[in-house]
N, CA and C atoms as a LAMMPS dump frame, in Angstrom:
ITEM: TIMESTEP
0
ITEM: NUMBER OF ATOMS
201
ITEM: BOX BOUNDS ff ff ff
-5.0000000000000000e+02 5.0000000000000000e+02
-5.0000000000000000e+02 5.0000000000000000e+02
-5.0000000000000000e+02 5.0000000000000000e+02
ITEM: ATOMS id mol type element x y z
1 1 1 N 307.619 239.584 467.055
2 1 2 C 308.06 240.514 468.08
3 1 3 C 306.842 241.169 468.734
4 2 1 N 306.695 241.473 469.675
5 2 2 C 305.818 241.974 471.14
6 2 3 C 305.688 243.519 470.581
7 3 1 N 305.499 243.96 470.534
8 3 2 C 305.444 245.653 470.963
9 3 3 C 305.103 245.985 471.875
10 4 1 N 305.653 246.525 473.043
11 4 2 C 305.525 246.845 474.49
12 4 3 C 304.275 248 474.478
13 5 1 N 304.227 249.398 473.454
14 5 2 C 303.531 249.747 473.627
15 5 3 C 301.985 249.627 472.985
16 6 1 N 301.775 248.531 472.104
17 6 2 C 300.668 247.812 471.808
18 6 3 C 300.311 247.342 472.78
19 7 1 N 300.845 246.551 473.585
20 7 2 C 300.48 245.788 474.803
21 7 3 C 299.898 246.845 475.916
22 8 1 N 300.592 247.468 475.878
23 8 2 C 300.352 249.097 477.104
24 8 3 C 298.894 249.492 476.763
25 9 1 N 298.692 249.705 475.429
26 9 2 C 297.195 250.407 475.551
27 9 3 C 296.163 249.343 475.149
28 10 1 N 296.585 248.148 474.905
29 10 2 C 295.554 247.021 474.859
30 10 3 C 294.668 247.066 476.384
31 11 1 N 295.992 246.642 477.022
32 11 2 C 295.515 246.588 478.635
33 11 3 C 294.93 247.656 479.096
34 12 1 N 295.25 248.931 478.785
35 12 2 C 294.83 250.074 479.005
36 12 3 C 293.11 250.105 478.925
37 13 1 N 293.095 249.753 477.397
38 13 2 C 291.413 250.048 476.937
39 13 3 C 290.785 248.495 477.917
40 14 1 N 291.541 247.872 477.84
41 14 2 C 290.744 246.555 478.261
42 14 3 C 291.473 245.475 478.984
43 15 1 N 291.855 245.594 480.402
44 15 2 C 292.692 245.545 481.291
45 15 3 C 292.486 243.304 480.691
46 16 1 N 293.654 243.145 480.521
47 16 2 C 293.987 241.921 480.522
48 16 3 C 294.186 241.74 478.888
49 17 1 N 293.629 242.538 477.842
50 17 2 C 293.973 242.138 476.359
51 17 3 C 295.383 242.395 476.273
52 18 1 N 296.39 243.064 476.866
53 18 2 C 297.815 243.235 476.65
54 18 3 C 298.151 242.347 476.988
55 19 1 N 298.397 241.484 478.24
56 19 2 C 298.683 239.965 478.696
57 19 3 C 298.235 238.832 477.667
58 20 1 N 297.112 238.933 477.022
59 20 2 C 296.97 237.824 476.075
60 20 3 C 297.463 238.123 475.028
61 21 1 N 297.563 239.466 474.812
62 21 2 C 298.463 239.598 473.639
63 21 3 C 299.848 239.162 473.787
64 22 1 N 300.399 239.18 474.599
65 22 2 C 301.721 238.798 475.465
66 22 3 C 301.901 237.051 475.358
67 23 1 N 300.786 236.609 475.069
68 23 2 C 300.888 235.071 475.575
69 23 3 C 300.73 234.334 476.532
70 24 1 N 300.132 235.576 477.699
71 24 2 C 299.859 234.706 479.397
72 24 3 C 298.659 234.762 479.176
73 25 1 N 298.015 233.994 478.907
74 25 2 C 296.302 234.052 478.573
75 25 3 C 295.73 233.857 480.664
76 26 1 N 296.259 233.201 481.308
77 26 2 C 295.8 233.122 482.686
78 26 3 C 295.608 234.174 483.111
79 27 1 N 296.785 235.102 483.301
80 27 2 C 296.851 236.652 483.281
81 27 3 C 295.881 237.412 483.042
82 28 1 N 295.816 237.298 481.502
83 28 2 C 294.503 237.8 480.784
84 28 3 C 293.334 238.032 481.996
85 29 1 N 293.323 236.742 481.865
86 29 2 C 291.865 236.251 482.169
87 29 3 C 291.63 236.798 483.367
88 30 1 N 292.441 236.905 484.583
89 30 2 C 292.617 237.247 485.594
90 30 3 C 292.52 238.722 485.924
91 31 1 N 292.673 239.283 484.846
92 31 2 C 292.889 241.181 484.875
93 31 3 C 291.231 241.007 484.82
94 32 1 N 291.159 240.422 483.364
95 32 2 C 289.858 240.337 482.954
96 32 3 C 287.958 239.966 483.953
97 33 1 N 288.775 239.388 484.746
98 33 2 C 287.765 239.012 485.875
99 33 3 C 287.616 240.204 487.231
100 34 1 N 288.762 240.224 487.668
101 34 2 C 289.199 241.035 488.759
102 34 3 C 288.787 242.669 488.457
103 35 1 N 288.995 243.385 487.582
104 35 2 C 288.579 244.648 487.339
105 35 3 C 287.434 244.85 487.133
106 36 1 N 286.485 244.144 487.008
107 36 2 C 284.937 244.437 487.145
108 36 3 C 284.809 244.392 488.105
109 37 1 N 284.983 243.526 489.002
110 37 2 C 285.199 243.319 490.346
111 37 3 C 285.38 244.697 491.324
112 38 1 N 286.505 245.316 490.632
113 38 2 C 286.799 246.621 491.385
114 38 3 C 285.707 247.855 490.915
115 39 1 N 285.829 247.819 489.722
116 39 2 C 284.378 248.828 489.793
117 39 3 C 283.577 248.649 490.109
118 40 1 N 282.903 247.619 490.523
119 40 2 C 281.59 247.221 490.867
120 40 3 C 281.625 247.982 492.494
121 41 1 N 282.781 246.905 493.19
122 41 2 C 282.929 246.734 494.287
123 41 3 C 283.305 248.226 495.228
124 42 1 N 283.955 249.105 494.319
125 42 2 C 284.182 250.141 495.095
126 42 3 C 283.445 251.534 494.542
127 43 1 N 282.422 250.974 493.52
128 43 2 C 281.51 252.154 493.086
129 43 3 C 282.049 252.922 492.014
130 44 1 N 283.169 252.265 491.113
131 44 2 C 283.88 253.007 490.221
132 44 3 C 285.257 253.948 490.446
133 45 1 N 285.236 253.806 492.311
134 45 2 C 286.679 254.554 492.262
135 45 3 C 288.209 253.803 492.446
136 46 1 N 288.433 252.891 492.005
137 46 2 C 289.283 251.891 491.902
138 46 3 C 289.304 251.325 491.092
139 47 1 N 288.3 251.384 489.809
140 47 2 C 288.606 250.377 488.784
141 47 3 C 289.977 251.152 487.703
142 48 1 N 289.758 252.302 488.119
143 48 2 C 290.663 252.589 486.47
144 48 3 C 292.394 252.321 487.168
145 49 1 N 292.581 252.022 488.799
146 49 2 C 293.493 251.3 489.076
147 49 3 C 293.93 250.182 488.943
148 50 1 N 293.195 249.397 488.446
149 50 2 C 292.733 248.093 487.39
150 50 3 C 293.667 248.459 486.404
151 51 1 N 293.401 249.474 485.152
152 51 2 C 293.497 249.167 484.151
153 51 3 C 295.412 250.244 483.853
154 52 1 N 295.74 250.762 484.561
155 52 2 C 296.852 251.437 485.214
156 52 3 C 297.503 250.468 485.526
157 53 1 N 297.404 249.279 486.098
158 53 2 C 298.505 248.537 486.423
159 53 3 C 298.276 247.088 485.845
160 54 1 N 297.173 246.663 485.145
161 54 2 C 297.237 245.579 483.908
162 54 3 C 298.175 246.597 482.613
163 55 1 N 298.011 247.375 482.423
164 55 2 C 298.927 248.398 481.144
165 55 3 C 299.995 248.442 481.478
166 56 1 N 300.858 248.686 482.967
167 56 2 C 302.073 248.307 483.767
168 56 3 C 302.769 247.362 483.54
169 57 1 N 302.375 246.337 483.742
170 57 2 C 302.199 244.782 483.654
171 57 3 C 302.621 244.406 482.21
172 58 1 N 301.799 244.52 481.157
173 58 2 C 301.438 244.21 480.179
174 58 3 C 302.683 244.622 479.169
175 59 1 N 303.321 245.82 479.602
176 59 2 C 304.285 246.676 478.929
177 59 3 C 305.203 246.152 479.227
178 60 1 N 305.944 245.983 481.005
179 60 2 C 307.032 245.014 481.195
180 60 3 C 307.047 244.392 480.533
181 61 1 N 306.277 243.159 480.891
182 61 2 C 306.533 242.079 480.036
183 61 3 C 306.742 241.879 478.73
184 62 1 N 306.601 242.42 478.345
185 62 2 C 306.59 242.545 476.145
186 62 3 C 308.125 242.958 476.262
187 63 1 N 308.693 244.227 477.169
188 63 2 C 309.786 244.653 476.845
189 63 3 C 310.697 244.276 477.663
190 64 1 N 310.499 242.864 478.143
191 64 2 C 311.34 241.985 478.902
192 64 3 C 311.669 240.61 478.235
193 65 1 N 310.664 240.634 477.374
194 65 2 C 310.52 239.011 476.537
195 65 3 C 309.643 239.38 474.941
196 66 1 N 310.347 240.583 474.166
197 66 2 C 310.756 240.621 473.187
198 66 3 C 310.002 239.557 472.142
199 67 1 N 310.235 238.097 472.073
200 67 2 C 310.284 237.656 471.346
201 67 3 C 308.818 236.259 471.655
């Protein structure tokens, strides 16, 4: 079983570990790439919108597909 809110603060601390915890490793990888991206890119004021909506994400899904 998933725990939605394991998944929530995985992604949280480390935007894409809730998705692989989840089993979408593409996902993952994809949070995982893209949010450096945003801090870099906007000087740090957009990344923690990164990790706010990989934790979003990450939580649905667990408590949509349970199993």
């Amino acid at each position: 079983m998933r725990n939605p809110g394991i998944a929530a603060v995985l992604s949280f601390i480390v935007p894409g570990l809730g998705q692989i915890y989840n089993g979408k490793i593409l996902r993952g990888i994809f949070w995982l790439v893209i949010t450096p991206g945003f801090w870099i890119g906007t000087g740090g004021l957009l990344g923690w919108v990164c990790h706010v909506i990989s934790a979003c994400t990450a939580y649905d899904y667990a408590k949509k597909h349970p199993s």
